[in-house]
DRENNU-704105 format. One record per residue (C-alpha): residue in three letters; z negated, x negated, y negated. Coordinates in steps of 0.02 Angstrom, whole numbers, plus 32768, in hexadecimal, padded with zeros to 4 digits. Layout:
BEGIN
ALAZXY/...
***
This chain:
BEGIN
UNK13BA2A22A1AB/UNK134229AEA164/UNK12962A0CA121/UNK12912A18A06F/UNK11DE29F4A04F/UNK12102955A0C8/UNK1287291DA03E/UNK120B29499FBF/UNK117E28D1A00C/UNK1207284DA01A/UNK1242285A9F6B/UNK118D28419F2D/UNK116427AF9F9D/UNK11F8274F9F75/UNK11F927779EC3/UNK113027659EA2/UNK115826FB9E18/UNK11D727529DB9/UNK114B28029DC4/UNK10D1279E9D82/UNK112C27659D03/UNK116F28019CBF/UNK10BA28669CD8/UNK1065287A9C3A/UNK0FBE281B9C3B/UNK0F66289B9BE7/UNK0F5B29619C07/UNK0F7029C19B66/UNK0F8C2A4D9B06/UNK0F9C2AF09B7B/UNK0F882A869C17/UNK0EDE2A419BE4/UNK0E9A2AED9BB9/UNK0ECE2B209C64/UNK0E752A909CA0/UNK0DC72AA69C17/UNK0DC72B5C9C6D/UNK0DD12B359D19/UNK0D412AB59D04/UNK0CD72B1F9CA6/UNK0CC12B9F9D4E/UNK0C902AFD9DB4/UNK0BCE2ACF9DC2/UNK0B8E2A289D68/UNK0BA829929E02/UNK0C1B2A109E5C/UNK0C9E29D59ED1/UNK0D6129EF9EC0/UNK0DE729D99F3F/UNK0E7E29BF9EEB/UNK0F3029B19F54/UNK0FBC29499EF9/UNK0F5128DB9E9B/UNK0FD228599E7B/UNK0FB627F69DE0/UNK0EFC28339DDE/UNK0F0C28879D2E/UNK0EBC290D9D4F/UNK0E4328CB9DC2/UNK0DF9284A9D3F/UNK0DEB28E39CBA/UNK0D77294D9D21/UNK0D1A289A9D59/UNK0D00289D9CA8/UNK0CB729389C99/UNK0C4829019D1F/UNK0C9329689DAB/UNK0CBC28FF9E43/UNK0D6E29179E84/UNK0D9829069F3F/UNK0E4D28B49F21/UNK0EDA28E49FA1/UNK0F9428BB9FB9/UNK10212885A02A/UNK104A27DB9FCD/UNK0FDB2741A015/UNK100626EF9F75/UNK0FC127799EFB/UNK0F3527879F74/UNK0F1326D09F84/UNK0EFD26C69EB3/UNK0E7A27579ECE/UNK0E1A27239F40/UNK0E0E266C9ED4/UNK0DE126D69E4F/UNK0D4B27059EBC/UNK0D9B27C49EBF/UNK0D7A28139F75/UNK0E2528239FCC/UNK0E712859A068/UNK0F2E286DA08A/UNK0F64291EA0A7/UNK0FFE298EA0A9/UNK0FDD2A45A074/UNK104D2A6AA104/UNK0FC62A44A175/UNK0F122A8FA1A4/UNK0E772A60A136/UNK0E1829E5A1A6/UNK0D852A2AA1F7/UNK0D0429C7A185/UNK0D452A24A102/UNK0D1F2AC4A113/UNK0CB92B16A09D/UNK0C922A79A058/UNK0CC82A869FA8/UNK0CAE2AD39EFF/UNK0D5D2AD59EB7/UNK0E042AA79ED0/UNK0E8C2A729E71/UNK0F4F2A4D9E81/UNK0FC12A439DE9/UNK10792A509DFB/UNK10622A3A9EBF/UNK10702AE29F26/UNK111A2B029EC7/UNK11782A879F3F/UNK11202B0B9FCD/UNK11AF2B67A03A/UNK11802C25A03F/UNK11552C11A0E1/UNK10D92B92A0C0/UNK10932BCBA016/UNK101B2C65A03A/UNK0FD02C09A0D1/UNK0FC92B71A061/UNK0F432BF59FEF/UNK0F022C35A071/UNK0EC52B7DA0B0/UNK0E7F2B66A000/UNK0E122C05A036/UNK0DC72B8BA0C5/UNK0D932AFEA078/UNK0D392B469FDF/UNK0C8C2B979FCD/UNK0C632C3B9FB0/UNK0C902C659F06/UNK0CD62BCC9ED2/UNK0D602BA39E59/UNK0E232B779E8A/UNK0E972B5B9E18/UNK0F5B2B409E18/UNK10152B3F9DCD/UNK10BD2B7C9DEC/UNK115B2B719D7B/UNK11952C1B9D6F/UNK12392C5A9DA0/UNK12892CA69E28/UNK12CD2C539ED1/UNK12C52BA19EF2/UNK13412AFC9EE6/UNK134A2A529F1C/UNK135729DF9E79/UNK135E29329E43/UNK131129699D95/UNK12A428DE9D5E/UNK129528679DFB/UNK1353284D9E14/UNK133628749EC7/UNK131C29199F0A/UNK1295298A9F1B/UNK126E2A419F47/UNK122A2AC29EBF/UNK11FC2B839EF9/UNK11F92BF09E5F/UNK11752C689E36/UNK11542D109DE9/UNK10A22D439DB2/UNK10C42DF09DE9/UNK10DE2DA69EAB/UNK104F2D2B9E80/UNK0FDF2DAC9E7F/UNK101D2E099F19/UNK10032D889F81/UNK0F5D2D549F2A/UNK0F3D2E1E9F58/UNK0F4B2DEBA01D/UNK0EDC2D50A012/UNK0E232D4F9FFB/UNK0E1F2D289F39/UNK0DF62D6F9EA8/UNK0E622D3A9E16/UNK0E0B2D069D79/UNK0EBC2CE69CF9/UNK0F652CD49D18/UNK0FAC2C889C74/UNK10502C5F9C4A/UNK10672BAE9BFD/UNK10F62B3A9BA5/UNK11742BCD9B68/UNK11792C389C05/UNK118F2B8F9C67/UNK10ED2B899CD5/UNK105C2C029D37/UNK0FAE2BBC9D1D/UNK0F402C0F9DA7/UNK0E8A2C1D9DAE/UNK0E2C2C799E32/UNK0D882C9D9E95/UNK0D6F2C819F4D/UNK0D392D279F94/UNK0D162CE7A04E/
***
């Protein structure tokens, strides 16, 4: 059977476009509070590693707080738009290991909407990666549509993708196992997302 998150990263790189397209070029409302909070716990000139930066929305908004933003993703083409943006960018799947070079390197990270297409088997060591690469004490921030279980839809992007649903109350057991120390868990857009944000303890 083929891997979901193999269809996922398929659906996304054949269907760039259509994402970009239908991705709202400006946070708001709840999300951008999430966002103004996350950024207020990282130093002035700090460095964030953010996974899944796609369209670089979120990327140029901390840029324009003055935070630099270490842009990742598994799309050359999102990637290729970063890095002529003069955004930092390497490709990388959250499936994998942090490279070496990374470790301990940075003062936040960020992924929006981008550990939800994590298998369970995957997710908590996905976390427990973010552990690595951060400083001491730094800031890591992320979100998770809540529910229970997980599907393969074509919601959206006509093609399909894979979606694992999330609880707070198992958020923060396996937060409990993993060396952070969680600042807020919010709930966001009628019951519809988790906003995370949480403190490297390592």
């Amino acid at each position: 059977m083929e891997n979901p998150s193999d269809k996922t990263i398929q659906t996304y790189r054949q269907n760039f476009g259509k994402y970009v397209a239908k991705t709202p070029a400006e946070p708001s409302g709840e999300f951008k509070g999430w966002m103004d909070s996350f950024a207020s716990h990282i130093p002035k000139d700090g460095v964030i590693f953010e996974i899944g930066s796609a369209t670089g929305r979120d990327a140029r908004y901390f840029a324009a707080k003055g935070l630099k933003v270490f842009c990742t993703d598994i799309i050359p083409e999102a990637l290729q738009k970063l890095s002529d943006e003069g955004f930092e960018t390497a490709e990388f799947d959250f499936r994998n290991e942090p490279k070496p070079e990374w470790a301990g390197k940075f003062d936040g990270f960020f992924a929006n909407a981008v550990l939800l297409h994590a298998t369970p088997d995957i997710f908590e060591n996905a976390l427990r990666n973010v552990s690595v690469i951060l400083k001491q004490k730094a800031i890591a921030a992320f979100s998770l549509k809540i529910g229970e279980g997980e599907e393969i839809t074509l919601e959206k992007m006509d093609a399909p993708r894979y979606f694992r649903y999330h609880t707070e109350p198992e958020i923060r057991k396996i937060l409990s196992k993993l060396p952070f120390e969680i600042i807020s868990i919010s709930h966001a857009d009628n019951d519809k997302w988790l906003h995370v944000i949480m403190k490297n303890r390592k």
